[in-house]
Kinemage of the C-alpha trace (Angstrom):
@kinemage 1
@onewidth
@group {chain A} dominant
@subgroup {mainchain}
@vectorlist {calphas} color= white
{ca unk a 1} P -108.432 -103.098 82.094
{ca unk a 2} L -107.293 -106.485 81.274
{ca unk a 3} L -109.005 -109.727 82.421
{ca unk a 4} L -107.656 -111.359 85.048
{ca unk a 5} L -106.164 -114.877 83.556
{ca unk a 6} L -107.412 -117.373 86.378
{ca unk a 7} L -104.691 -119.094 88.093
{ca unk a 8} L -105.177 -122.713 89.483
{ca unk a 9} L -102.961 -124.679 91.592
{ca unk a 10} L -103.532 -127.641 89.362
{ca unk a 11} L -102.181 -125.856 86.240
{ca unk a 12} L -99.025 -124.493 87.505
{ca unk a 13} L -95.460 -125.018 86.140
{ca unk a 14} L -94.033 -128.976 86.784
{ca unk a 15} L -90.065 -127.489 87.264
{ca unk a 16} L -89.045 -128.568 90.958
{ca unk a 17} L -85.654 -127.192 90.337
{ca unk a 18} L -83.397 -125.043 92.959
{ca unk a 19} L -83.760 -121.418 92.936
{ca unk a 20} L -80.334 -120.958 92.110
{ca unk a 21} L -80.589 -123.199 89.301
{ca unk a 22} L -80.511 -122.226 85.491
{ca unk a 23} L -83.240 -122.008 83.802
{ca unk a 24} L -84.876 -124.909 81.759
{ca unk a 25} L -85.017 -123.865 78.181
{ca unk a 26} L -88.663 -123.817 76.346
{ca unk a 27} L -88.603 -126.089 73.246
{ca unk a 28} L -91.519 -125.280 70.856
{ca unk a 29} L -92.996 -128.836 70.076
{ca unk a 30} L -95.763 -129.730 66.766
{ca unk a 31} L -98.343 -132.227 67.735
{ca unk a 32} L -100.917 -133.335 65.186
{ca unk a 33} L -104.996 -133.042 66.015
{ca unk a 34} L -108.025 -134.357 64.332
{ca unk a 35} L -109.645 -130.775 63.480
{ca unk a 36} L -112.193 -132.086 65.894
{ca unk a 37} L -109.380 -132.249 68.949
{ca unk a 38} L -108.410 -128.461 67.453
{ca unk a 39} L -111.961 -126.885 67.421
{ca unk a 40} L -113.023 -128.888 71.029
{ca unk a 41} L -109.503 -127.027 72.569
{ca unk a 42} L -110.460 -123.754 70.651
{ca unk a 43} L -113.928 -123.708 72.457
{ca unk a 44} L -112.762 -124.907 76.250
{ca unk a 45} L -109.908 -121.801 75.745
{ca unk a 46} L -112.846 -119.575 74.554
{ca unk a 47} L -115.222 -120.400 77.871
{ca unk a 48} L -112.224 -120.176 79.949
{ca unk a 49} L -110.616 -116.684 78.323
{ca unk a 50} L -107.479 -118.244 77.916
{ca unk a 51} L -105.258 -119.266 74.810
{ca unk a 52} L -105.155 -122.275 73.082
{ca unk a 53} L -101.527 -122.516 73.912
{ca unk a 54} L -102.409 -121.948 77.579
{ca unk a 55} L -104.575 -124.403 77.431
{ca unk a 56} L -102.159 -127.139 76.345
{ca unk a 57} L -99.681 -125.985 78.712
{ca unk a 58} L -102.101 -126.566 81.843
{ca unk a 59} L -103.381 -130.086 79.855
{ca unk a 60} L -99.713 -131.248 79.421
{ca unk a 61} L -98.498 -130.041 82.732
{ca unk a 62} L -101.315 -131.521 84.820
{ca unk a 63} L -100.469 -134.982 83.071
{ca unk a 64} L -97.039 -134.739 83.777
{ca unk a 65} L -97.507 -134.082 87.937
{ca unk a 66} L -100.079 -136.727 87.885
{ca unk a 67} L -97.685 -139.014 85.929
{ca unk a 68} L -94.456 -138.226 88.492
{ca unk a 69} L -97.223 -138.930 91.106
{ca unk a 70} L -97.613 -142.807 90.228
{ca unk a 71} L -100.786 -142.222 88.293
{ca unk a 72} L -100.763 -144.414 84.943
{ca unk a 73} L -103.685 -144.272 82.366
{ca unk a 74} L -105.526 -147.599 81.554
{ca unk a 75} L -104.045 -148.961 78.504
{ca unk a 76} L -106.223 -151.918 76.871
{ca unk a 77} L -103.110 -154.107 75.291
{ca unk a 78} L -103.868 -157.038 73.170
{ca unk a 79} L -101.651 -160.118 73.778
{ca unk a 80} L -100.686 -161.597 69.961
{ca unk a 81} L -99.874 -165.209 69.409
{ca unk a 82} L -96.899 -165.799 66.874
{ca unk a 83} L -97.345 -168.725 64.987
């Protein structure tokens, strides 16, 4: 019998759409990792018998609702003097 994939509120799908409404396509995307980043996401999808691919999906979708929430990460910006 398969494992049961756990399913957590936090990590569902970010489409608010109509039922009614069409579909939003899925459009494959390439990021680039340190192999650091790629082993550390390897690992957490290990613990949490899940795929690497799942994993990024509940990473990038959790940023996105907290993002359409308000939320805004703390960006340190340096202010540059033109001379």
């Amino acid at each position: 019998m398969a494992r049961e994939k756990p399913k957590l509120e936090v990590f569902s799908k970010t489409e608010t759409g109509q039922p009614e409404a069409a579909p939003d396509p899925v459009r494959p995307v390439g990021i680039g990792l340190k192999a650091s980043e790629w082993q550390r996401l390897e690992a957490m999808a290990a613990e949490l018998g899940v795929t690497r691919h799942t994993l990024s999906l509940w990473i990038l979708r959790d940023f996105i609702k907290r993002w359409d929430s308000g939320w805004r990460p703390e960006t340190k910006t340096k202010q540059v003097l033109r001379t």
